[in-house]
C-alpha positions in Angstrom: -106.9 -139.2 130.3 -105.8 -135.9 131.3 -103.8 -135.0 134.2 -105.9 -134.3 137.7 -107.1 -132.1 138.7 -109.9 -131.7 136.5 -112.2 -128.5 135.9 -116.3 -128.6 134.9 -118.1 -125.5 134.4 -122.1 -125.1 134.5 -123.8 -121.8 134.1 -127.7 -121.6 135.5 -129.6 -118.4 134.2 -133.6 -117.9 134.8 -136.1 -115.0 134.9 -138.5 -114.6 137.5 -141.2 -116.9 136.5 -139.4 -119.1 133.8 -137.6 -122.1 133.8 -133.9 -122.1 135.0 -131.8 -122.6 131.7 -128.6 -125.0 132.6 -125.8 -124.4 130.1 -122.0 -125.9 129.7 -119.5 -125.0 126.9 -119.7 -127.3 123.6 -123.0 -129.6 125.0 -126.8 -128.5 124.5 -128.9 -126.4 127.1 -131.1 -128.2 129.2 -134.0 -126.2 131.4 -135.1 -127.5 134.6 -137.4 -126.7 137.2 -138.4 -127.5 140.5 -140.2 -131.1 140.7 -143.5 -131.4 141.6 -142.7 -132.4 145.1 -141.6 -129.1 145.7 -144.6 -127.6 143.9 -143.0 -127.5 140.4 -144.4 -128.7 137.2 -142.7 -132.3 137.1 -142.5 -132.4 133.5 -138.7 -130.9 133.1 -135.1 -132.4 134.7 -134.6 -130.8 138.2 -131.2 -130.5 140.3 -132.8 -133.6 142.3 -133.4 -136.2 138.9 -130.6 -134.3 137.8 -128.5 -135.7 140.8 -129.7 -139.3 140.5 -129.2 -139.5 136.8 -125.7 -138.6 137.8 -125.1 -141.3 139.8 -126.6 -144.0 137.1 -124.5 -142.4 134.6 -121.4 -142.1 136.3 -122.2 -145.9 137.8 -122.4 -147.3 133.9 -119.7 -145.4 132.3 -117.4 -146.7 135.3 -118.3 -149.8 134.4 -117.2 -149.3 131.2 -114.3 -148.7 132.1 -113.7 -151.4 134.6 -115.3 -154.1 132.1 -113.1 -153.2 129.7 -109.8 -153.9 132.4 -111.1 -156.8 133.3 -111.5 -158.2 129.7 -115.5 -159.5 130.9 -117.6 -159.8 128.2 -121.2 -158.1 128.1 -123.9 -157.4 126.4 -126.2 -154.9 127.9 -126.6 -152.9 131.2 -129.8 -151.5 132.8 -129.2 -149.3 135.5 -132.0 -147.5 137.8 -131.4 -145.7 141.1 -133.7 -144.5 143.5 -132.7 -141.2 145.4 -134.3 -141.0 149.1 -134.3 -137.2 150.1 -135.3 -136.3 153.5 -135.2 -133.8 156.0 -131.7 -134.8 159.1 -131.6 -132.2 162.0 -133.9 -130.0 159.9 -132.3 -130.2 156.4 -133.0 -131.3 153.9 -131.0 -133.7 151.8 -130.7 -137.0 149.9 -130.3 -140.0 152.5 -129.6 -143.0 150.2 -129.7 -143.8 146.8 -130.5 -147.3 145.8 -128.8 -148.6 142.8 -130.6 -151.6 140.6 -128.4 -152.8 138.3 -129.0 -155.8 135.3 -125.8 -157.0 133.5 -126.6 -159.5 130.7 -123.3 -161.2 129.4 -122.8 -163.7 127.0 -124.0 -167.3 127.8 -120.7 -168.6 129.8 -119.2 -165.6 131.6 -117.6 -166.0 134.9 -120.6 -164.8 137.4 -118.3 -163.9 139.9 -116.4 -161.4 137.5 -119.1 -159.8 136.3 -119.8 -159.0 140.0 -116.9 -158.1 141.3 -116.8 -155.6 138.6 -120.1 -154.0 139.4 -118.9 -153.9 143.1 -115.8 -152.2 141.5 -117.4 -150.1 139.5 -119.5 -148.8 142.3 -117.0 -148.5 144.5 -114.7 -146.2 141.7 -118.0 -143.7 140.6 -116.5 -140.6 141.2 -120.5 -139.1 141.8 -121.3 -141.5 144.3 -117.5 -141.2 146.1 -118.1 -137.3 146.0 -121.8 -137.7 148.0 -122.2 -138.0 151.6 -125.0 -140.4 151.0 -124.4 -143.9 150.6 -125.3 -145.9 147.7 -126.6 -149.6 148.0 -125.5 -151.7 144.9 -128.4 -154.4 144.1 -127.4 -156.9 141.3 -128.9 -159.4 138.9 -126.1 -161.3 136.7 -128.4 -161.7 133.7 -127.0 -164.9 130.9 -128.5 -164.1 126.9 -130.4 -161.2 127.6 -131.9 -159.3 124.3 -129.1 -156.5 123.1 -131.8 -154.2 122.1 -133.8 -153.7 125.0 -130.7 -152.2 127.1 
């Protein structure tokens, strides 16, 4: 790992009418657009999905990494969050974001690891620790699940 602090750079770019094009050295363009809620098409990524997939990503690749420290086996992780956006003293921003997690792990792993490690994974999400919102961890400790449906 590389020395903090760490820099990321984003461009956005968009004509009038079209889709905002997201770009970042080396990785593939994405376009968004405003969701449907806000009168948008709702069939591209927008900053709001954009944000939530953040915080699943950044919950599961911590995890990673904290699974991996703690030497606890696993097989598979499904990870879903809900962001709750709403409107506080007349703006308008996320609330809460509800975090359903399912670890499956081999038939005889410690429970209780494999718990504390989602607790310390959720705790150490850089995302979530740079949002104002909380996030609410929901578990399910899941023994012989199927590998390929993760």
């Amino acid at each position: 790992m590389q020395d903090f602090p760490h820099h990321y750079s984003a461009h956005a770019s968009a004509g009038v009418d079209a889709d905002v094009t997201l770009t970042s050295a080396g990785i593939p363009a994405i376009p968004t657009a405003s969701p449907a809620e806000f009168g948008g098409p709702g069939d591209r990524w927008s900053p709001e999905t954009l944000l939530v997939a953040a915080v699943a990503d950044c919950f599961v690749l911590t995890f990673r990494a904290v699974a991996r420290a703690s030497k606890l086996p696993w097989t598979a992780l499904r990870c879903g969050v809900t962001g709750t956006l709403d409107r506080v003293d007349r703006v308008t921003q996320f609330t809460a974001f509800d975090l359903r997690a399912e670890l499956c792990v081999p038939p005889g792993t410690d429970d209780q690891l494999a718990r504390r490690s989602m607790d310390k994974a959720e705790r150490a999400c850089l995302v979530a620790n740079s949002m104002k919102a909380p996030v609410h961890l929901h578990m399910q400790v899941v023994n012989d699940c199927v590998k390929s449906a993760a």
